[in-house]
C-alpha positions in Angstrom: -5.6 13.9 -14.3 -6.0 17.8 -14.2 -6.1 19.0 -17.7 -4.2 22.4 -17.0 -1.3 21.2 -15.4 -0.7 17.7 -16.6 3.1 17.9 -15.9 3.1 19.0 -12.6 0.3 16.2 -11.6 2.7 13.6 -13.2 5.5 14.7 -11.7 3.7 14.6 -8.0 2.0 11.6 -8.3 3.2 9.1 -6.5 1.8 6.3 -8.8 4.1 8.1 -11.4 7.0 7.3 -9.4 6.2 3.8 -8.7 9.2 2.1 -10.8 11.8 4.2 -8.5 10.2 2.2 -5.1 12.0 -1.5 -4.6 10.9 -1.8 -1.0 8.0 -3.8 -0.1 4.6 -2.0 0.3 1.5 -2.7 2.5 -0.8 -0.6 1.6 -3.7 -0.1 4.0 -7.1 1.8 3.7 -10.7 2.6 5.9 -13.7 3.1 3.9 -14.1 6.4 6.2 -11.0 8.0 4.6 -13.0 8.5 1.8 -13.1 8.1 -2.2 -9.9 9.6 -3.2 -7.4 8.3 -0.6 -9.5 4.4 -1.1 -8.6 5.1 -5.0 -4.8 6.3 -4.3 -4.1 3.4 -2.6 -5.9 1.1 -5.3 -3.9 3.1 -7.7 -0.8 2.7 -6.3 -1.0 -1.3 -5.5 -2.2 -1.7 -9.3 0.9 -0.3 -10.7 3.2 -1.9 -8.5 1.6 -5.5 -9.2 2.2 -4.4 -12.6 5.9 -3.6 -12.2 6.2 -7.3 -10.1 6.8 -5.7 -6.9 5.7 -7.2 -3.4 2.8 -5.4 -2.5 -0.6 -5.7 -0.7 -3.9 -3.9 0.1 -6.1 -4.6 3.0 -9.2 -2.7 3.0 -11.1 -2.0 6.2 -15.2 -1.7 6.3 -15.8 0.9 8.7 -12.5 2.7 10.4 -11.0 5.6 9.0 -7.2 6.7 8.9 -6.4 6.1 12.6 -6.6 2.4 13.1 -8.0 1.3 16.5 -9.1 -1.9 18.6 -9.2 -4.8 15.5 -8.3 -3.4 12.8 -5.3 -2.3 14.8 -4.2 -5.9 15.5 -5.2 -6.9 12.5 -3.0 -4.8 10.4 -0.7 -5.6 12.8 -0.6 -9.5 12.1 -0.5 -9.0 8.9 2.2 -6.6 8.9 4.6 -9.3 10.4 2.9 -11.8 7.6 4.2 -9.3 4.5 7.3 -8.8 6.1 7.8 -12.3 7.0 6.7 -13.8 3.3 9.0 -10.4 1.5 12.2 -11.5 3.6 11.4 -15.8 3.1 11.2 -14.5 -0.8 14.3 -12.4 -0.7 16.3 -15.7 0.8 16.3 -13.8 4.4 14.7 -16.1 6.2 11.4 -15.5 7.4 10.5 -13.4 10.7 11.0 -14.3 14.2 8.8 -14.1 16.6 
């Protein structure tokens, strides 16, 4: 955290604003992206495990932010997975295919 302006980084920070989300997250990251976005994302899925929220990471070996060919589909299938298990959990029934 930025020692001059501690506030304003709080107030920004989207891991600071974690309690306000209810909606679940998939949180998905390439090792090209680089250092801070990888650690944003592994900031932001600690703190909503911590609140009990439904929440995942997937971390990709190789693509950056665009997504293509594999990791595409993959993300993909697991998309419908997350969704599928959030709504099964919430007493929605799970997702159709």
């Amino acid at each position: 955290m930025p020692r001059r302006d501690a506030s304003t980084y709080t107030a920004l920070s989207p891991v600071y604003r974690a309690p306000r989300i209810r909606a679940p997250m998939l949180l998905a990251v390439g090792d090209e992206e680089g250092i801070p976005f990888i650690g944003a994302a592994m900031d932001m899925y600690t703190a909503l495990r911590r609140l009990g929220r439904p929440v995942a990471l997937v971390h990709y070996r190789g693509p950056g932010h665009g997504l293509e060919g594999w990791a595409e589909r993959d993300l993909a299938a697991r998309t419908r997975r997350f969704l599928g298990e959030c709504l099964e959990a919430d007493g929605r029934g799970g997702a159709r295919r």
